[in-house]
N, C-alpha and C positions, 0 to 999 in steps of 0.2 A: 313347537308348532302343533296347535290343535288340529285332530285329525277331523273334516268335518262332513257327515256322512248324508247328509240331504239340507238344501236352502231355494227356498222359496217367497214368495213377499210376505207369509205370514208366519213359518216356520223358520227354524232353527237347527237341527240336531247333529250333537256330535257327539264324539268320544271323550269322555271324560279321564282323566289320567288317574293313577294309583298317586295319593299324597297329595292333591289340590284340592282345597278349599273350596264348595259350590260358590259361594260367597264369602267379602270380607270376614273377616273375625280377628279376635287379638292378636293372632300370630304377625297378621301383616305382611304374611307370604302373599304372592299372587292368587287371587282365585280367581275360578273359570268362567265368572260373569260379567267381572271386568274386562278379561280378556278379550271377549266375545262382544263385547260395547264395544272396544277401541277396533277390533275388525271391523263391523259394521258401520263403524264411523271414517275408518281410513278405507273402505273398500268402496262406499258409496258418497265422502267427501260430505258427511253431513256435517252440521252446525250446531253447536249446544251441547246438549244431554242425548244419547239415543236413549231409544224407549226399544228396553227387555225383557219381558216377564218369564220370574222362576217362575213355576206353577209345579215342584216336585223337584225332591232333593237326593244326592247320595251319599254317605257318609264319606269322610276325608278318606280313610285309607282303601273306600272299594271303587272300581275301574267301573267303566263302559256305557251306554247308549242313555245319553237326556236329551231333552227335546227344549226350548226353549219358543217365547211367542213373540214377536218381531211387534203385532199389534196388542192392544187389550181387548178388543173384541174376540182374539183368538184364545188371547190368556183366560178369557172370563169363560168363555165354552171350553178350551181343555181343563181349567179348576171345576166346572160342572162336572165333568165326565170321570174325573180323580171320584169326586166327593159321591156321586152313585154307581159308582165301583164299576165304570165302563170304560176303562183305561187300564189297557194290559200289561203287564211287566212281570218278565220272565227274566228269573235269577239262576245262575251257576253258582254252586258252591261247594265245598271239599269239607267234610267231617270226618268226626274220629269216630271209628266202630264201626260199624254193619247196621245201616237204618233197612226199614220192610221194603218193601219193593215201592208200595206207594202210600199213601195216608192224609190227613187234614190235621195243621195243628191247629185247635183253637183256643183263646187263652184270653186273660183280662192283662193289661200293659201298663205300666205306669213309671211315668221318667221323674227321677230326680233332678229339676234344673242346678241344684250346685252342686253332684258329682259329675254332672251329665251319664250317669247310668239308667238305662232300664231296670225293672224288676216284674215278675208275673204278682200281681194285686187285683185282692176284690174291689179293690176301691179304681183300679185303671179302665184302660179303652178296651173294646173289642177287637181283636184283633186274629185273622186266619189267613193263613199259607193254604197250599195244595202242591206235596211235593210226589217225584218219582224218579225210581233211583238206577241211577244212570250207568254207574260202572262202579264196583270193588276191587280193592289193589294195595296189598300192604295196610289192613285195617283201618283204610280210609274211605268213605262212600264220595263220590260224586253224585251228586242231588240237582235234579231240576226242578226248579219253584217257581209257582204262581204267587206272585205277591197280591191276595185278595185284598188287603187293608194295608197302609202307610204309615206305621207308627214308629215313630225313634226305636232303629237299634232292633226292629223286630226282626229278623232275619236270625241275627246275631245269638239273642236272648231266646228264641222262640225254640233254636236247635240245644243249645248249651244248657239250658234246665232240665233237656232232657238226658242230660250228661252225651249228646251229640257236638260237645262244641266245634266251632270251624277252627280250621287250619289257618295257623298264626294270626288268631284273634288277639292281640291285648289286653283288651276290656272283661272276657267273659270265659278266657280258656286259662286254667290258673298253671294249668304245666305246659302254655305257651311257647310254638317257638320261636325263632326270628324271622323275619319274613313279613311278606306284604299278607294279607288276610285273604287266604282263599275264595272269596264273592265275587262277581263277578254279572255285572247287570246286563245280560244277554242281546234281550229283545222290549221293545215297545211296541204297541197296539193299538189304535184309536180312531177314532171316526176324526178326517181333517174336517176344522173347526170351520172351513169355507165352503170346501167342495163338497163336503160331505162323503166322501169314500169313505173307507175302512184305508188304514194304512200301516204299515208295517213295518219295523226298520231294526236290526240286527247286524251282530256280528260274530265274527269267529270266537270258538274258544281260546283263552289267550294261551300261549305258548313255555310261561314261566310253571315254574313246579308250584305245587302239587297237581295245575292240573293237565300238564305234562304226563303224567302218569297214563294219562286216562285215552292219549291220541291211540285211533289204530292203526 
């Protein structure tokens, strides 16, 4: 059961789980957009197709707050506000080592579509974080991140070049360990695409290790 943290006629937002797919893909596992269609179709008895717009994705294996757009006049104004960087999204994330207390990464990105990897390239996008650092424990940082820019994997890539990789990463920590991937997408920010407020929507830190570590 999807946990679902605010629904309105034009919103959407919920908790996304650790290991779901945003959308279809080859695995053919459930993902969280189908999911979210067959609600809104068995909760308000529609007919057809519902109309849901992604407008911002998380990678499979990391947890917590998306927002989804019930209409496309909401989709088309919150894809505005992604694309002029007035759409907040605050990350939780567990590394290895001792990061400064606070900083900016900034860097060029560039994804390989047939490994699906990131890499830092002059030939990639721009792309910046603003992180600060939130608790030390067993040479592991907890980090709180501003995701300035959207780009594949950058959370991931942007900590781990710096020889900071996260905490059971697969993809980017090569002395990885088992476990779900310490990230952990906190809070969302935004101007609603109707009323025009600021709005806000968040959650706890999850309860599983490593950042278990970090409760007081």
């Amino acid at each position: 059961m999807i946990n679902i943290i605010y629904e309105d006629n034009h919103l959407l937002v919920v908790e996304k789980p650790v290991g779901m797919p945003v959308q279809k893909d080859s695995s053919g596992d459930d993902d969280l957009l189908s999911i979210m269609k067959k609600y809104l179709k068995d909760k308000y008895n529609k007919p057809g197709n519902v109309y849901l717009g992604l407008v911002h994705r998380l990678d499979r294996p990391v947890s917590g707050v998306m927002v989804f757009a019930k209409t496309s006049k909401a989709a088309k104004r919150l894809s505005s506000q992604i694309a002029n960087h007035e759409f907040k999204k605050t990350y939780l994330a567990v590394v290895h080592g001792k990061v400064s207390d606070s900083g900016t990464f900034k860097d060029k990105l560039l994804k390989n579509p047939k490994t699906n990897m990131t890499s830092v390239s002059d030939k990639g996008k721009d792309a910046e974080l603003d992180f600060t650092l939130a608790g030390y424990k067993n040479n592991l940082s907890l980090v709180k991140i501003n995701l300035k820019t959207g780009r594949s994997h950058q959370i991931r890539v942007q900590f781990s070049s710096r020889n900071f990789p996260l905490y059971g990463d697969q993809k980017y920590n090569l002395k990885t360990e088992k476990g779900d991937i310490a990230l952990f997408a906190m809070a969302l920010e935004f101007t609603h695409p109707i009323t025009k407020k600021v709005v806000k929507f968040s959650l706890p830190m999850p309860k599983r290790y490593p950042f278990n570590l970090f409760e007081e």
